[in-house]
N, C-alpha and C positions, 0 to 999 in steps of 0.2 A: 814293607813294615809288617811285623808278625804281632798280629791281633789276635787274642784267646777269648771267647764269651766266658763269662762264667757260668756255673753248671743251676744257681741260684740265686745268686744276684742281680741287680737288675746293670750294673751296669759292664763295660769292657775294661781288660786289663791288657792294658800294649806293654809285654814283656820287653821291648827295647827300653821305654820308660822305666820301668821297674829295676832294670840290669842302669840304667843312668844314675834315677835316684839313693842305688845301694852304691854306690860308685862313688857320687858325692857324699854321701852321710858317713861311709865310713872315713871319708878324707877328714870331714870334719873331727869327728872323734878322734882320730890322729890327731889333728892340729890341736885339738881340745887337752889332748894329754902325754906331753913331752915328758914327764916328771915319771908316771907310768911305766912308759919305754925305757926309761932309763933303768927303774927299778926292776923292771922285766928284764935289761941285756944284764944289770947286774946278778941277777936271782938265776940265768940260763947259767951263770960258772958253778953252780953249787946245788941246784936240785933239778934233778927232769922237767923238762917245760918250764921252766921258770918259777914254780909255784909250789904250794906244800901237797897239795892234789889235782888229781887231772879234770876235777868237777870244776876246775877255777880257771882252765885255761878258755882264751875265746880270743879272737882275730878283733883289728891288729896282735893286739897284748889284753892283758887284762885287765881293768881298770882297778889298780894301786888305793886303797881306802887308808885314812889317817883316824877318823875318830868318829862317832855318832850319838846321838842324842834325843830321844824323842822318835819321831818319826824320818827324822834327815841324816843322811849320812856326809861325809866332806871327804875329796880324794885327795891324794898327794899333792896335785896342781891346786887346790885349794875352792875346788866347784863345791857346790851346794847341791845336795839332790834328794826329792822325797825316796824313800827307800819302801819300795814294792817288791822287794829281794827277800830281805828281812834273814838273810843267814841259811838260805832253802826254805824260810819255814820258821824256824828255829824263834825269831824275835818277835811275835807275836805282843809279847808285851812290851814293847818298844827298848830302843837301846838307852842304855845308862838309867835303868827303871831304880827309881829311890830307894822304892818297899824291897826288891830283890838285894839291892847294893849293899842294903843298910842289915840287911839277915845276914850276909857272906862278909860287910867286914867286920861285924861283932864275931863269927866264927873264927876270922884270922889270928884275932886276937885271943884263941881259948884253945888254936890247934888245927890244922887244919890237914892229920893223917895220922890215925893211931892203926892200922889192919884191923881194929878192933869194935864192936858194935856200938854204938852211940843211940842217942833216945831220936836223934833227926832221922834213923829209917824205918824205927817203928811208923814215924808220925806219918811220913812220906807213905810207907805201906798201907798204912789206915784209912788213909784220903784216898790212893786208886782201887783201895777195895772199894770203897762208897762211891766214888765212879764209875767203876765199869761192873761190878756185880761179881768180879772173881776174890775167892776168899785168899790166899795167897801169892806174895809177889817175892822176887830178890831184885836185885838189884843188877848194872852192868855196866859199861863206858861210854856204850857209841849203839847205836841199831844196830849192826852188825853185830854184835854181840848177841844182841838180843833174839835176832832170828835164828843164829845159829843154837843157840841154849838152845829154842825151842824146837824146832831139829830136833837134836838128840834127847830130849824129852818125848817128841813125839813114838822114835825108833826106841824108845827105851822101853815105853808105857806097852807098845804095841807088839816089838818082835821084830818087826818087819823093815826091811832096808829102802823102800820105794818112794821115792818124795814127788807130791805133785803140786805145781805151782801153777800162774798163770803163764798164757803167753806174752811177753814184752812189758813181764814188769820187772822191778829191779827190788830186788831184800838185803841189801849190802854187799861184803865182797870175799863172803867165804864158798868155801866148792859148794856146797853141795848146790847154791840159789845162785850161783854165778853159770846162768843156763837157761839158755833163752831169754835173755834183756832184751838185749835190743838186736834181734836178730835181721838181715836185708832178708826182703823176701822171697829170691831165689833158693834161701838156705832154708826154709821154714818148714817145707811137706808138704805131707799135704793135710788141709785143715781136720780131718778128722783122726788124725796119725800124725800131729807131729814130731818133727825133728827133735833130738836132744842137741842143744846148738851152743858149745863154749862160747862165754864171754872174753875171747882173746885169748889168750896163750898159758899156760902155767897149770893147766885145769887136766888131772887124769881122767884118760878115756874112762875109767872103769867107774869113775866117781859120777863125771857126769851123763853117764848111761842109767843112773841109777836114782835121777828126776826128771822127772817129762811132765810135757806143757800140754794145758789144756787151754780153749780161748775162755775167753771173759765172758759174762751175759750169758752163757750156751750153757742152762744147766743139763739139757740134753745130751752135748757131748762130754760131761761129767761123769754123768751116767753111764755111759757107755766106756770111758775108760776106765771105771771104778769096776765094770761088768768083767771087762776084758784082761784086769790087774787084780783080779777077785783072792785078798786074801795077803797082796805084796807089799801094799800102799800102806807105809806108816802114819803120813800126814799130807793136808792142803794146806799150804800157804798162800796167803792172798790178800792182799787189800780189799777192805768191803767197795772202796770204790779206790779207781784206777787214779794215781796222782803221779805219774812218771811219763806220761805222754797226754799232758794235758791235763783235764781233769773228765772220768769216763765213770758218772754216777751208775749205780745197780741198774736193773730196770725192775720194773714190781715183779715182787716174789720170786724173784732169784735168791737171795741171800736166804731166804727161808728155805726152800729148795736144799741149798747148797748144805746147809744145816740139817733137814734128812736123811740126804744121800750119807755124807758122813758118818752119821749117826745107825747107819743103816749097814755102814760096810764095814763098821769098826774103826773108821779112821778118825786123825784127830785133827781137828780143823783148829787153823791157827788165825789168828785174823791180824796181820802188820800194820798197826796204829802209828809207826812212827809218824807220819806227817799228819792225820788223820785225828790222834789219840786227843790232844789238848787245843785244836783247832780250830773243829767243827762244831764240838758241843763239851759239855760239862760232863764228859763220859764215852767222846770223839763218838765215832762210827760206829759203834757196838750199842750206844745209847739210842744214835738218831734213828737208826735202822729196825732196833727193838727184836736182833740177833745177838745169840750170846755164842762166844766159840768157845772152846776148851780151854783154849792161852790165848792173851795178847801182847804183842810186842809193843815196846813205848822207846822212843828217846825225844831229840831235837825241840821241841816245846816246850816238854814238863821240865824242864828240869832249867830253863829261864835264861837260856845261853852260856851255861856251861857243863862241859861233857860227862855226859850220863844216859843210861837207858833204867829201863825196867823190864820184866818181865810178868806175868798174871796169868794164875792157872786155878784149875780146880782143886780140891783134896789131894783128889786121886792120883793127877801127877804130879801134885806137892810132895806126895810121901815117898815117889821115888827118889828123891833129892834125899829126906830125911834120911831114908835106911841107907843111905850109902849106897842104891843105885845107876844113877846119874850121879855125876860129879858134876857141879857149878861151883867156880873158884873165878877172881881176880881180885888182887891186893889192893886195888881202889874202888871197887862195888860197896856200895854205900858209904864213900869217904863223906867226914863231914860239912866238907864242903859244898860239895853241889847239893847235899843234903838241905843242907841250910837253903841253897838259892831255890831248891824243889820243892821243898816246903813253905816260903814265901810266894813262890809262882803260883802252886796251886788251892794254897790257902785265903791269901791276901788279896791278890793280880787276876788271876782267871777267875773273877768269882760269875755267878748266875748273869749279875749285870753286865759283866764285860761283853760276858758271849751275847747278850744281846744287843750290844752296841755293837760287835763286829759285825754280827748277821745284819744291820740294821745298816751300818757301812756299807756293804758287801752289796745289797740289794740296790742302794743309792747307786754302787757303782759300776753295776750291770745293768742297771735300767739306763743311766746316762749312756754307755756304750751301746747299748740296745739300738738309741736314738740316734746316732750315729752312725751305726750300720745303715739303720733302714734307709736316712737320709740319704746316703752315697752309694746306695746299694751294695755293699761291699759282700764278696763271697765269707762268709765266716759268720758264727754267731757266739753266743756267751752261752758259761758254764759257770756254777761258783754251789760253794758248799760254806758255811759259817766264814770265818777269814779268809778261804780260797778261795781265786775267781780264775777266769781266765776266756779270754779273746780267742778263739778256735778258727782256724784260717783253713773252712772246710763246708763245700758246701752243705753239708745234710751232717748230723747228728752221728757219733763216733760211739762206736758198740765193745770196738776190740782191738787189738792191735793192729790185723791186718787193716781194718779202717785208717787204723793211725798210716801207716805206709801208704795207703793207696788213693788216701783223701785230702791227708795236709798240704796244703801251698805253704812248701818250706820258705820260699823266696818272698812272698809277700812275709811270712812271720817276722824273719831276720830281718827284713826291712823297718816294719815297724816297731820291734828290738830298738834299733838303731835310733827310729824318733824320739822314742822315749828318752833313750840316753844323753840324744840331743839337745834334748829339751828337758832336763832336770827330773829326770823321772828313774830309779835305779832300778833297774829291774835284772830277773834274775837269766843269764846268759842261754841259749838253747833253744830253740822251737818248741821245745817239747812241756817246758815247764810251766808253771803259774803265777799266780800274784799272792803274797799273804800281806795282807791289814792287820798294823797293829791299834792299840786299843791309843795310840797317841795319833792315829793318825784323825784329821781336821778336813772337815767338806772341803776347805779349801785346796788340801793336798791332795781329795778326789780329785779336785776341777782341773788340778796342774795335770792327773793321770789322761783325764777324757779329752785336755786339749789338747794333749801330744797326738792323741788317737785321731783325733778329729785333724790335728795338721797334716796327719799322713794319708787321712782320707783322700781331702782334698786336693796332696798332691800326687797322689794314685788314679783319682776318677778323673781330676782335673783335665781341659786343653793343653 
């Protein structure tokens, strides 16, 4: 029988139990969702992997959703499940939210697509300027859009063609940031030189030569690339805290650091709020931190579940846009619609009290998990930022991506994936991800999250 201690916990993990456990759980989940399958063998004749993106595919299939509400969502088979998903992120303010519904369907009724400007993205504009401190914003569809604008703001304002990001994070799915995600660690480098490393196939050599990765937390080796690239580097892109392998907060005085160096070398720091921006705080990452970058990118939150980004910059490279330097165009950037739902989101929905009922959640339900670990010894501890939390299946505290690679117990995570599922808890598919709280979710929908946890304890430590 093959027994593994853990490296900080107190108790053992018999990998044959664990390989039984994921064995049975996923049977179940099978059994639990025939309706799924089916919608999945039908979905396999007409788009890749069965789904509309490959963020949605997961073993067996994927679990098929019909409607949501509040804090619960209901599948095709007709289950009931607290929703710890929340859309990546995205529902924060829970689904079918009245205030948002009720702003989008008076818009339907007044139009809802002229190409042309409307009073909804002044107002939209006006409110992330008083959140995050940057004077000028436009508009976009999706994150991805948003990081690529600021890209080519960045190389616009500066000259220079050199992009740098971090290691093993993800800014959506155009060339220049699709580089180094989620790279194995054999392909990586070595840590002070790394690799430029495609994320899969389609990505020119010459493009992706022309962003390199530096790790997380190391404003040292920042420095030292910024020394060595003296004069190349258009921009940093980066999450102020890492939300694509878990959740990987700063550590002190890094992000001010990081803000020097910058500042020091010419470049323009970008900071990716997507998940971050409407989240964390009344001004995401850029407010809690009390770091300002030069642009931030915004989508999936602000805009209340339906598709939209923004962008937030200074003057300076406001006015490259103005004079016809940079070109920023799409026929539905600022449409009035998501306008309208943006505008109720962060007017009405995220107000000061919400973020402190999320944080106040949030804490309730990393303390309960806390208690649970310690109980059962489990190797793993918690993480969480305003709505985001997450269960880290690791013994000792995660700095960077190599951490992430060489610390995660994937098999225990997917496992407890799996309880959760099991047990009425929706959570979002992947080892790598989080939980987001919305402002409908009920202690008691905590207590359904920590008792799945605690199920899995038990039958993990258990005889």
């Amino acid at each position: 029988m093959s027994v593994e201690a853990t490296a900080h916990g107190t108790s053992t993990i018999n990998r044959e139990k664990v390989a039984a456990l994921t064995e049975r759980e996923l049977r179940r989940l099978a059994d639990r969702t025939p309706q799924s399958k089916q919608r999945h063998e039908r979905g396999l004749k007409v788009m890749p992997g069965g789904v509309p993106s490959s963020f949605q595919e997961n073993d067996p299939w994927p679990v098929y959703l019909e409607r949501g509400e509040g804090a619960r969502v209901w599948d095709v088979d007709g289950h009931e499940y607290v929703d710890f998903h929340n859309g990546f992120g995205v529902m924060c303010i829970g689904h079918a939210n009245p205030q948002v519904g009720a702003a989008v369907k008076a818009r339907v009724d007044q139009g809802t697509h002229f190409a042309a400007p409307t009073d909804g993205s002044i107002a939209v504009a006006e409110e992330l300027a008083d959140r995050f401190g940057l004077p000028q914003w436009r508009f976009t569809n999706a994150g991805t859009e948003s990081t690529m604008d600021a890209v080519h703001l960045a190389r616009g304002a500066t000259g220079r063609d050199v992009i740098l990001k971090i290691e093993g994070s993800y800014h959506g799915h155009h060339d220049a940031v699709m580089v180094s995600v989620y790279p194995p660690l054999e392909a990586l480098g070595e840590r002070d030189d790394p690799r430029s490393v495609p994320y899969g196939e389609g990505y020119p050599k010459a493009l992706t030569e022309l962003t390199r990765a530096v790790p997380f937390n190391d404003a040292e080796a920042l420095e030292k690339a910024l020394a060595k690239l003296d004069g190349q580097v258009a921009g940093l892109i980066m999450e102020p805290a890492m939300m694509n392998i878990n959740i990987i907060p700063p550590v002190d005085g890094y992000l001010e650091r990081v803000r020097e160096l910058c500042t020091a070398h010419g470049v323009k720091l970008i900071f990716d709020e997507v998940k971050t921006g409407a989240t964390i705080a009344r001004g995401g990452a850029s407010r809690r931190f009390g770091v300002r970058a030069d642009m931030v990118t915004l989508a999936k939150a602000v805009c209340g579940g339906y598709p939209g980004g923004a962008i937030g910059m200074t003057e300076e490279i406001a006015a490259l846009i103005a004079e016809g330097r940079v070109h920023q165009y799409g026929t539905f950037n600022g449409n009035p619609l998501v306008m309208a739902a943006a505008e109720a989101t962060l007017t009405q929905v995220l107000t000061e009290d919400a973020y402190a009922k999320l944080e106040s959640s949030n804490d309730w339900l990393l303390g309960r998990c806390d208690e649970i670990i310690e109980r059962y010894g489990l190797p793993c501890y918690t993480e969480g930022l305003g709505a985001k939390g997450c269960v880290i299946f690791a013994g000792e505290p995660l700095r960077e991506y190599r951490d992430y690679l060489t610390k995660v117990d994937g098999d225990l995570a997917t496992l407890a994936w799996l309880y959760h599922m099991n047990n009425g808890v929706f959570m979002t598919p992947g080892v790598e991800e989080e939980w987001t709280l919305s402002i409908a979710h009920s202690e008691e929908d905590l207590r359904r999250f920590a008792n799945a946890l605690e199920a899995f304890a038990k039958d993990v430590t258990g005889d």
